[in-house]
N, C-alpha and C positions, 0 to 999 in steps of 0.2 A: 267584179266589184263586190258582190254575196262575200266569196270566199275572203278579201280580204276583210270586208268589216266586220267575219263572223269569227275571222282570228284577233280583231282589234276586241271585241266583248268579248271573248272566251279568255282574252290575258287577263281578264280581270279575277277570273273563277283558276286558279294555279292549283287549284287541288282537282281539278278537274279533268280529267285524260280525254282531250278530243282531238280528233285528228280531222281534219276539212281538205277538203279536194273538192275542184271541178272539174266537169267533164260535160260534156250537151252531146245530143241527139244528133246533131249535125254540124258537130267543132268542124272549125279547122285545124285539122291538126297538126302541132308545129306551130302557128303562127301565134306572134304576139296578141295581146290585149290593143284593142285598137285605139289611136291619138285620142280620142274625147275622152274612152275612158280612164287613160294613163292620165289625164289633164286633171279631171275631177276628183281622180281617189286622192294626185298630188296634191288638191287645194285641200286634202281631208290628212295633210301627212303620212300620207300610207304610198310605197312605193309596190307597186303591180308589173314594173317594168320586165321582169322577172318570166310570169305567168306566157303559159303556151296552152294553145287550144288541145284538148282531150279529147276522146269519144267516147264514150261510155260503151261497156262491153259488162258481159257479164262477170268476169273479174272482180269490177266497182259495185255490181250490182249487188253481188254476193256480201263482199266487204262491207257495202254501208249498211247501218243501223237505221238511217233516216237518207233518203231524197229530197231533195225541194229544187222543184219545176219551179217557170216563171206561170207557163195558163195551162188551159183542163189538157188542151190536147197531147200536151209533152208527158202527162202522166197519163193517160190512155197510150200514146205509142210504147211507155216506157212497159203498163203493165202488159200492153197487146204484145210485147216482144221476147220479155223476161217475166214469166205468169212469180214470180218466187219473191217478184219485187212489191205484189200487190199487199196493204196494209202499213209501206214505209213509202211510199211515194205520197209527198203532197206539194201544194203551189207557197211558193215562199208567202203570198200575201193572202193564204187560207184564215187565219185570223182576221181581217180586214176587207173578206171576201175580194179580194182586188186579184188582177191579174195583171202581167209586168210585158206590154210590146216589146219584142227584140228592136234595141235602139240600132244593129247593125245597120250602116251605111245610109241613117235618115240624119245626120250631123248632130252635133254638139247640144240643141234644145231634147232633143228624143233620148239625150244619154242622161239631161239632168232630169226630166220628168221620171225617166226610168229607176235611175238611181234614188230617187225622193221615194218611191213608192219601195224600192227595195231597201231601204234603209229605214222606214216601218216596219215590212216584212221581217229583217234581222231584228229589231227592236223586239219583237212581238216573241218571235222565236226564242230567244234569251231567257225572256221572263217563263215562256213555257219548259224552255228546257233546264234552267238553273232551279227551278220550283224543286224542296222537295220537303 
């Protein structure tokens, strides 16, 4: 859900070169974006259908500029794992001090609380990263 709303505000900056990917600590990987949250981004015009779970490896870790975890623990495994990621890993809702539940497998209310809070998160993100 991040990755697509962080491509829907990045159309707006066209002079902007970013490239966005996801990947988590413990995708699955292969699989689809799960039914609540293909339902929600659909009510937002954004089509997710698309997206397959990643893992993140050190490849992604190397490549990105910036990380953003949901809570503290996924950027302590990440830095506990990849020391080279530590200083670009943060929590999407580090601005808002908020942290983001994995809405996996709690149904459709856990995906839109989750999504409210990540969709601050990108809010927030934006203004810091288009700042210049």
């Amino acid at each position: 859900m991040a990755e697509a709303l962080f491509r829907q505000a990045f159309a707006k900056y066209p002079d902007r070169a970013i490239e966005i990917r996801s990947a988590g600590i413990g995708a699955l990987i292969g699989h689809p974006a799960d039914d609540s949250a293909l339902k929600l981004m659909a009510d937002r015009d954004l089509d997710i259908s698309d997206h397959r779970g990643e893992q993140l490896d050190t490849t992604l870790v190397q490549w990105a500029n910036l990380i953003l975890v949901m809570e503290p623990h996924h950027k302590r495994d990440i830095e506990a794992q990849y020391p080279s990621a530590r200083g670009k890993v943060f929590r999407l809702g580090e601005w808002d001090n908020l942290d983001i539940p994995d809405p996996y497998r709690c149904g459709i209310e856990a995906f839109r609380q989750a999504l409210k809070i990540i969709e601050n998160g990108v809010s927030s993100w934006i203004i810091k990263l288009t700042a210049s």
